[in-house]
N, C-alpha and C positions, 0 to 999 in steps of 0.2 A: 629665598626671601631675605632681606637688607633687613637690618638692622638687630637691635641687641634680642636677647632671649626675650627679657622682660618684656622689651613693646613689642615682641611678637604673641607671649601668653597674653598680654593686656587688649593686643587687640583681637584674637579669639576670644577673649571673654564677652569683649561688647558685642562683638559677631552673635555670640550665642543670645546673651542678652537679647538683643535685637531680634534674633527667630524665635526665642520662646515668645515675647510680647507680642510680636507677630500671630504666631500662630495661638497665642491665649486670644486675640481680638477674632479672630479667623472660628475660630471653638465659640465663641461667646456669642458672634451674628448668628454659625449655623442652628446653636441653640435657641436662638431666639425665635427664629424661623420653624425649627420642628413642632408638629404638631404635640397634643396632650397625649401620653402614655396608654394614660387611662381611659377605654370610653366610659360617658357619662353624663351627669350634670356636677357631681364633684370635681372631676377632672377638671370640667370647664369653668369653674370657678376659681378652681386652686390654679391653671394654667395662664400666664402675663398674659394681657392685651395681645392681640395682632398685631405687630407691626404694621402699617399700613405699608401699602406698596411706594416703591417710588413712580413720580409721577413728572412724565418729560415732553415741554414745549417741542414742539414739531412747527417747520413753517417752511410756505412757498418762496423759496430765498428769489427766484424771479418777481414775486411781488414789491420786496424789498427792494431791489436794485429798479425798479418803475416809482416806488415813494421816495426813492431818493434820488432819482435823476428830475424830479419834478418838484423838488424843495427846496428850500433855502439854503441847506448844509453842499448845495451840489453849486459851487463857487469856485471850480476849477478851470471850467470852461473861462471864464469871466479874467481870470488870471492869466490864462495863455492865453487868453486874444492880446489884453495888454501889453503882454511881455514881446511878442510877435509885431506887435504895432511898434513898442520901442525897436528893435533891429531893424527891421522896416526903414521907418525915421532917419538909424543910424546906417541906412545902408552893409546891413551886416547880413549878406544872402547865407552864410554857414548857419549864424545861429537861428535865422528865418526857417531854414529848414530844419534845423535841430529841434524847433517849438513845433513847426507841422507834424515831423514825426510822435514826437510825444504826442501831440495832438490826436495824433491817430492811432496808434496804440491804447490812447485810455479810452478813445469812443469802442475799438474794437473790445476791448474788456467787457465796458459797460453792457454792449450788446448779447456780449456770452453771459456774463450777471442777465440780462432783462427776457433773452430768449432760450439760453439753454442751463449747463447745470452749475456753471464757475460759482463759486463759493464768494458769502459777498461779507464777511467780514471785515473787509478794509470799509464797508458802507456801518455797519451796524457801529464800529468804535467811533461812530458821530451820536449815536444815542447810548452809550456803554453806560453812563449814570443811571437811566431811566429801566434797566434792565431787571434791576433788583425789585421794582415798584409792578413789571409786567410778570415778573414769578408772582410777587403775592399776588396779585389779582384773579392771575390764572389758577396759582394752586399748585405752582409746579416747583419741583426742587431743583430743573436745569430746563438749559435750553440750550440744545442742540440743532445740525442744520438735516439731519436725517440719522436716520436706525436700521442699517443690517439688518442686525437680529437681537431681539429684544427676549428674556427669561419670562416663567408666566410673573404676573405679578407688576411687572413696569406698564404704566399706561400712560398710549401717547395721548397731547392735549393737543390740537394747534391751535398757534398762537402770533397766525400771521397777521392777523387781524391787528393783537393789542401791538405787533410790532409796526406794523403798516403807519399805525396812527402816531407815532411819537414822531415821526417826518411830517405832520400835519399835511395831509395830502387835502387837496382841495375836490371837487365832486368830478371834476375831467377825468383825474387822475386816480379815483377809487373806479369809475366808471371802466380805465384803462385796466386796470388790478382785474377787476370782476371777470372781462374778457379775456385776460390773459388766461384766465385760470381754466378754460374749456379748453385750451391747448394743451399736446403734451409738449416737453421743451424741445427743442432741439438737437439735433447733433452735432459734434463738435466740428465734424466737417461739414458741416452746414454754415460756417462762417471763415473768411470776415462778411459779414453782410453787408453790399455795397448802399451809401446815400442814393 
């Protein structure tokens, strides 16, 4: 190890530092979580509150990715036809096909978002303000796009609902949501999905 004695003691000290604070926060939750000693009704009184469980938004990220190919926020399309029309115009067949491509790859994405399990984050940071307002409402301390494995105690809420809605989806498109949802998604080699 470089350098002098000193910042070598000074930085195991913060090391340690660091693991004892560590592991006193790590002591302090499992404490809080153990039940009362005593059985009782003294016990039970003398023993803190329950912590409540943590509680975590769940949601059909294929709904998602249908409330947002049919909203306002979905002004991409709209961009590459332009952009495409300009080459066009300028006789420029390279970057005509540079925009088809893209073109095609983000319809192919959208499709794995709308029909199978692509993660659709790159749609949600068009509502990431509005996120904090669908925890309180929900009740939830996170929102996640799905859960492995969850400890007892964590309870899933779904919450694809209150996300659905921050894309203002119009009655076609809750209509399309609804349907999707009797489906299971797809598989990955189930696409590209031809027009």
């Amino acid at each position: 190890m470089r350098g002098s004695p000193r910042s070598r003691t000074c930085l195991l000290v913060v090391s340690s530092c660091v693991a004892l604070a560590c592991g006193a926060v790590a002591a302090s939750a499992l404490r809080a979580r153990l039940p009362a000693e005593e059985p009782g009704e003294a016990a039970a009184k003398a023993a803190p509150a329950a912590k409540p469980g943590v509680r975590v938004g769940v949601f059909e990220s294929r709904a998602i990715a249908v409330a947002f190919a049919h909203s306002g926020f979905n002004t991409e399309v709209e961009k590459l036809t332009a952009e495409y029309d300009q080459a066009k115009a300028a006789g420029d067949e390279k970057r005509m096909a540079a925009v088809k491509e893209k073109a095609s790859k983000r319809q192919d994405r959208l499709h794995r978002q709308g029909f199978g399990r692509e993660p659709v984050d790159n749609l949600l940071v068009h509502v990431r303000g509005r996120l904090p307002r669908v925890c309180e409402e929900a009740r939830v301390d996170l929102i996640a796009s799905g859960i492995v494995h969850a400890m007892p105690g964590v309870e899933r809420v779904d919450v694809t609902d209150l996300l659905v809605r921050e894309f203002h989806p119009d009655e076609s498109t809750l209509k399309m949501i609804e349907d999707l949802k009797k489906h299971e998604p797809l598989e990955f080699e189930a696409f590209p999905i031809e027009d």
